[in-house]
C-alpha positions, 0 to 999 in steps of 0.5 A, a space after each residue: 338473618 346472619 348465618 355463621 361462616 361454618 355453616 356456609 362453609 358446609 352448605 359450599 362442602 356439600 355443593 362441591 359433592 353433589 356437582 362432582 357426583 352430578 358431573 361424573 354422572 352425567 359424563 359416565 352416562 354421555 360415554 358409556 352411550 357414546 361407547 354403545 354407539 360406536 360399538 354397536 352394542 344397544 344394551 350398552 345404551 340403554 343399560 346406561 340410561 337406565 342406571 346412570 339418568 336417575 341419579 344423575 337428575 338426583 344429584 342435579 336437583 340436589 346441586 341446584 338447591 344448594 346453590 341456591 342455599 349458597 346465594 341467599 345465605 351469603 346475601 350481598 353487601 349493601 351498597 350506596 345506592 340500595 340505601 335509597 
């Protein structure tokens, strides 16, 4: 199956998103609970982990199934020993 460069490189585009978002995500969640902890504030604990965890699993996946688009698309070049 061969798959035009411009369609990896959107596949790569997307997945470049979707790990920035999960990422900025999952750090925004870890220190705005970090931030409820030391500041004693349960709400802000909770409030984050009822805002920020969904999407943030969302966008994981999400990264996850992109990547694995990226690894079958590209594929790898045959070499001498898978000749045999």
């Amino acid at each position: 199956m061969t798959v035009s460069i411009e369609a990896t490189w959107w596949i790569s585009a997307w997945l470049s998103v979707a790990m920035t978002l999960f990422l900025g995500l999952a750090f925004l969640l870890v220190l705005t609970q970090i931030a409820g902890l030391v500041t004693a504030q349960g709400g802000w604990i909770e409030g984050a982990s009822d805002h920020l965890l969904r999407p943030a699993i969302v966008a994981a996946v999400l990264a996850g199934v992109l990547g694995f688009c990226i690894y079958n698309v590209q594929g790898t070049p045959e070499t001498e020993e898978d000749r045999d």
